[in-house]
N, C-alpha and C positions, 0 to 999 in steps of 0.2 A: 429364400427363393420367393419372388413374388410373379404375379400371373396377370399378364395383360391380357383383355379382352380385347380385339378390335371387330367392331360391328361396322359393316359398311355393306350399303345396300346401292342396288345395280345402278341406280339411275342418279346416282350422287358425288360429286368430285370431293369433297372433304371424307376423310376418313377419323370417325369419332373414336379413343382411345378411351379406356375405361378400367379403373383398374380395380380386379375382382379379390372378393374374399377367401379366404382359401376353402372354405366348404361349397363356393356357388358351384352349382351345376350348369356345364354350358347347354348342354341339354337342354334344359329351362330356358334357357334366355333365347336359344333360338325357335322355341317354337312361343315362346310368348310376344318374341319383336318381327318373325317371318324374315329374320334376314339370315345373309350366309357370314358365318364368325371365323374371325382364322385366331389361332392360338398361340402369342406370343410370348417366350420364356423368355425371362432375365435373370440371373444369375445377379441381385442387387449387394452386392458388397457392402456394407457398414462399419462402421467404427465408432464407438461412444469414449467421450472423453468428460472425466469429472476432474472441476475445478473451482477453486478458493474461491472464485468468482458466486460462489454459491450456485452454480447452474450446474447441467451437463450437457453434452451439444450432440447431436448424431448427425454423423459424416457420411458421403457418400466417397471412399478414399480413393476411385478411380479419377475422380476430376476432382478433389478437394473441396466441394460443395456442402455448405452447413443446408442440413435438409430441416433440422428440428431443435431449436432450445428448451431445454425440458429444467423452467422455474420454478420455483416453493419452495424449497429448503431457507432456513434461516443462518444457516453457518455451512459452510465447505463441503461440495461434495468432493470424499474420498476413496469412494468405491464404486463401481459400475461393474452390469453381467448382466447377457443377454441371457435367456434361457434357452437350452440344443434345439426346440423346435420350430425357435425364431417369431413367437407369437409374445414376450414379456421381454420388460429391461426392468433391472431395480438398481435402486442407488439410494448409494447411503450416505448422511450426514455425520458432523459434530454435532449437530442437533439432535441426535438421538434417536434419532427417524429415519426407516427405512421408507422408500417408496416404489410401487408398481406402475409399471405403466404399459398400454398396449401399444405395441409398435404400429401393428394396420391403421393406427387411430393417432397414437401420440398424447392419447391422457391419459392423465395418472388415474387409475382406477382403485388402488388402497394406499394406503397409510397407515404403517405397521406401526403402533405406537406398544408399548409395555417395557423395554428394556432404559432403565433411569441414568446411563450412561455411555459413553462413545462407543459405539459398534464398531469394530475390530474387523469382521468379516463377514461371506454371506456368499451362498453359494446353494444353487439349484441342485434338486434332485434332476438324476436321468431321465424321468420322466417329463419335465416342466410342472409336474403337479406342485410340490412341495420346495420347502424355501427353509435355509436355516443359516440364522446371525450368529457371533459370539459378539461379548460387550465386555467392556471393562467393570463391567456393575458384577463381576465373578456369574454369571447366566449365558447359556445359550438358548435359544426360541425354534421352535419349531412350527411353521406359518403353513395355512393353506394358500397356496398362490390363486385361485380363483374367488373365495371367498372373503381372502383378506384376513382369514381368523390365525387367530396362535391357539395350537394344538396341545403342544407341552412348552411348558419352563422346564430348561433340564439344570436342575441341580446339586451343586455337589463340591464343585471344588469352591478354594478356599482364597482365590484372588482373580485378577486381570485372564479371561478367556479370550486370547488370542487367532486363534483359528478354529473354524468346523467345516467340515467336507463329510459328505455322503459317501457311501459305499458304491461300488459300481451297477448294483442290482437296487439301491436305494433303501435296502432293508436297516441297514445298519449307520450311524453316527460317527466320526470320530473328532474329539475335542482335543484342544492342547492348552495349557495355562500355566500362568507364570509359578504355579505355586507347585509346579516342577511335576504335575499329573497328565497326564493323558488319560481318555474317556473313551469307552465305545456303550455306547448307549442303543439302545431300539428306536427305530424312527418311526414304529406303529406305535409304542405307549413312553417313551421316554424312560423307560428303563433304563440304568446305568450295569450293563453287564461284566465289563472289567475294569479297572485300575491299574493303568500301569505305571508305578511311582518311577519315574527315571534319576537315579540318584539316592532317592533312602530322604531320609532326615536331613534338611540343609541343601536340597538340590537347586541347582540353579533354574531360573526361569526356564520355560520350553521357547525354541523361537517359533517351533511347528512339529505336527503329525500329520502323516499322512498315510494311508492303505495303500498297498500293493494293489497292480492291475485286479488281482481274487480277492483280496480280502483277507485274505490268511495269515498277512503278513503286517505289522506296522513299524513305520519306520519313525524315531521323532531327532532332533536334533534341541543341543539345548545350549543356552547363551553360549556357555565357556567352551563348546568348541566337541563335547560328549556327543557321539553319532551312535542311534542303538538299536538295533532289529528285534521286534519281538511278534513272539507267537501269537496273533490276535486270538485265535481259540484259547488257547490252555491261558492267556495273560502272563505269560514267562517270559524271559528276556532270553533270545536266542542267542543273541552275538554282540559284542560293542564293539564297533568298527574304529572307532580315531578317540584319541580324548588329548585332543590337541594342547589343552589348556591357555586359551586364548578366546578373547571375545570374538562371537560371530555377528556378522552385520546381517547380514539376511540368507536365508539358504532354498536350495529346491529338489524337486524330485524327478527323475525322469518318467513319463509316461511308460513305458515299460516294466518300471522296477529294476532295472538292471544298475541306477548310479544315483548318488547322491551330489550336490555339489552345497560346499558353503565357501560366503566369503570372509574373511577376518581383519580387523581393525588395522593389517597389514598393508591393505592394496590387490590384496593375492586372492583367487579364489581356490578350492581344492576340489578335485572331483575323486570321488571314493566308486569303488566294484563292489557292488554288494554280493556280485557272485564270489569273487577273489578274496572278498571282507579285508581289501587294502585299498592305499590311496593310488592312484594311478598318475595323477597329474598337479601339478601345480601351475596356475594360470596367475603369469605377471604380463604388467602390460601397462596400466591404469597408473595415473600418474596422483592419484585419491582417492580416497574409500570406493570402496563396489555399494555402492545404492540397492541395488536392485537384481536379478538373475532369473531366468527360466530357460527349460529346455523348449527343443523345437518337438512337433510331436509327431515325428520319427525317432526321435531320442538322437539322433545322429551331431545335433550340434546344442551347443548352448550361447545365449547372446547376456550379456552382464552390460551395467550401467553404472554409470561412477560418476560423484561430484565433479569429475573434473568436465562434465559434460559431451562427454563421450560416451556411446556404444559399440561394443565389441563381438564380435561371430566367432566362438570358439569349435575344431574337430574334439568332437567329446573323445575318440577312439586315439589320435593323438597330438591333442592337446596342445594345438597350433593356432592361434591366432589365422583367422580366414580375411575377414571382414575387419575393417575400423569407422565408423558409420560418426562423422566430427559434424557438426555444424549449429548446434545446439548452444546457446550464449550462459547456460547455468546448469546447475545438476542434474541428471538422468533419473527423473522418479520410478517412470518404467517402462517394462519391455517386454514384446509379445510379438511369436510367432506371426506368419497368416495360419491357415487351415493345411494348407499344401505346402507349405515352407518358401515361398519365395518371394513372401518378403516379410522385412521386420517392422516393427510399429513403436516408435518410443515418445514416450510424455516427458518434459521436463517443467522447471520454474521458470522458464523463460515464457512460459503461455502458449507454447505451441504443443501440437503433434509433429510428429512427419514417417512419411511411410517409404523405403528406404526398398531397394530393388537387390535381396543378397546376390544376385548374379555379379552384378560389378560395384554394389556398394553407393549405389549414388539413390539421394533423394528424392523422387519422383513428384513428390506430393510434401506442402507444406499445409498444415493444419492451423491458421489461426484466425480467431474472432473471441478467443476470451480474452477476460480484462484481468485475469486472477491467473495464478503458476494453475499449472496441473501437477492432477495429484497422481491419474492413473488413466489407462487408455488400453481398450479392448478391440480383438475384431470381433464381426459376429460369427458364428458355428454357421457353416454350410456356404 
């Protein structure tokens, strides 16, 4: 959300536009300039897209306008996220380097340097305060987002740290790693409070963990296709949902907790009830691997992305193809919701975005000015 001022005084035909910080006071402004202020809301839509190009670009995806190229990294950026309050973006390289920047301004204000290998993930606390990567260097980091400091190195496990997500209250960690562990850790001291080994001796990589809407619950998924619920208090494993034995290409969760979905080296995605602890669906459609997948967050539908350059709008409840979203020249890196669900956003290697209207499936907005694929493409929160 951004806040325009318009100052315009009586005996003047230009009306000066001004656009205010989010803490000014208009109070202040009108008795320091004696003029009459009217108070204009825009609802500024955004889109960040990171790209091989080494950049990343912020979009304004109602008119397809590159508003900011945000340069420095030395190798690819592969990861972008605003933070829920709308005041930070970070983005991550193969360089090793995370970076901040403020949005109101557009500079990079830190430079998360400590982890000696490619950053995997990175994801805000609920508050925008705090900030936490996983790396293939076996570490995940714990950062202050204003300060730019790392608070803890968390660790522990024993290979490639693939993903880390916060809890929903930000108190708690959870890690995933190839070396088939899952972590929930403290976010105040880096404490490692459980272990939850998925598999024993010999387990396959984790692709992801993730928390239930409370926390109470985690769910992880692991290469060969094992789907597993466990008790995040007690660290016990409450239920194993599939053990498909088949490799998984990428998998996801629904914002509610209610489904899991993965895809497999098939073409097919699977969507499992975590209430039912069965599979409900099998989603064919994809004429090449499933790239990519998330839920919309109503949890009501899910959108997958497949080498064959294609994205797809699935009824999570029955499992019908909605949407077929074609016009993309190479493979569907990835795929996201809006905020309201109506519309989709996907990245591919062809160098574009495009922002896609799921009412009737058509493109509204094409996304290009990078010279590099993309790797990933975000809306902003609110």
């Amino acid at each position: 959300m951004s806040f325009y001022g318009r100052r315009q005084a009586e005996n003047r035909k230009a009306v000066p536009q001004e656009v205010l910080d989010a803490d000014t006071q208009l109070s202040e402004l009108a008795e320091e300039n004696e003029v009459e202020l009217t108070l204009v809301v825009r609802n500024v839509s955004l889109v960040v897209t990171a790209s091989a190009d080494c950049t990343a670009k912020i979009w304004n995806w109602l008119d397809g306008e590159c508003i900011q190229t945000l340069s420095g990294h030395g190798s690819d950026v592969h990861k972008v996220k605003f933070s829920s309050d709308g005041t930070w973006l970070v983005t991550v390289s193969y360089d090793s380097l995370a970076k901040l920047w403020k949005l109101s301004s557009g500079d990079c204000v830190h430079v998360l340097r400590g982890h000696t290998n490619d950053i995997n993930s990175v994801a805000f606390s609920p508050d925008s305060e705090l900030l936490i990567t996983s790396s293939d260097d076996h570490t995940a980091r714990l950062w202050d987002v204003v300060h730019g400091d790392c608070l803890e190195v968390l660790m522990g496990h024993s290979a490639v740290v693939n993903s880390a997500m916060f809890s929903w209250d930000g108190r708690l960690i959870l890690t995933s790693s190839f070396d088939g562990d899952a972590r929930i850790w403290s976010a105040f001291n880096g404490q490692c409070y459980r272990t939850l080994s998925c598999g024993g001796s010999g387990s396959m990589p984790l692709e992801f963990a993730v928390f239930s809407p409370d926390a109470h619950s985690v769910v992880t998924v692991a290469r060969d296709g094992l789907v597993q619920s466990w008790d995040a208090v007690a660290g016990k494993l409450a239920q194993t949902l599939v053990d498909e034995g088949h490799l998984v290409n990428c998998a996801s969760y629904s914002p509610d907790g209610a489904f899991v979905l993965a895809a497999f080296l098939d073409c097919a995605a699977r969507v499992w009830s975590l209430h039912k602890g069965e599979r409900i669906h099998i989603l064919h459609g994809h004429r090449n691997l499933i790239r990519c997948a998330t839920f919309s967050p109503d949890s009501a539908y899910v959108c997958t992305g497949a080498f064959d350059g294609v994205a797809k709008m699935w009824s999570v409840l029955r499992g019908e193809c909605l949407r077929t979203f074609a016009g993309h020249d190479a493979l569907v890196n990835s795929v996201a919701f809006s905020e309201d669900c109506t519309q989709v956003l996907t990245s591919s290697t062809d160098s574009t975005a495009r922002v896609w209207n799921v009412s009737d499936g058509q493109c509204h907005v094409l996304l290009k000015g990078h010279s590099g694929a993309l790797h990933s493409a975000v809306f902003s929160a609110g």
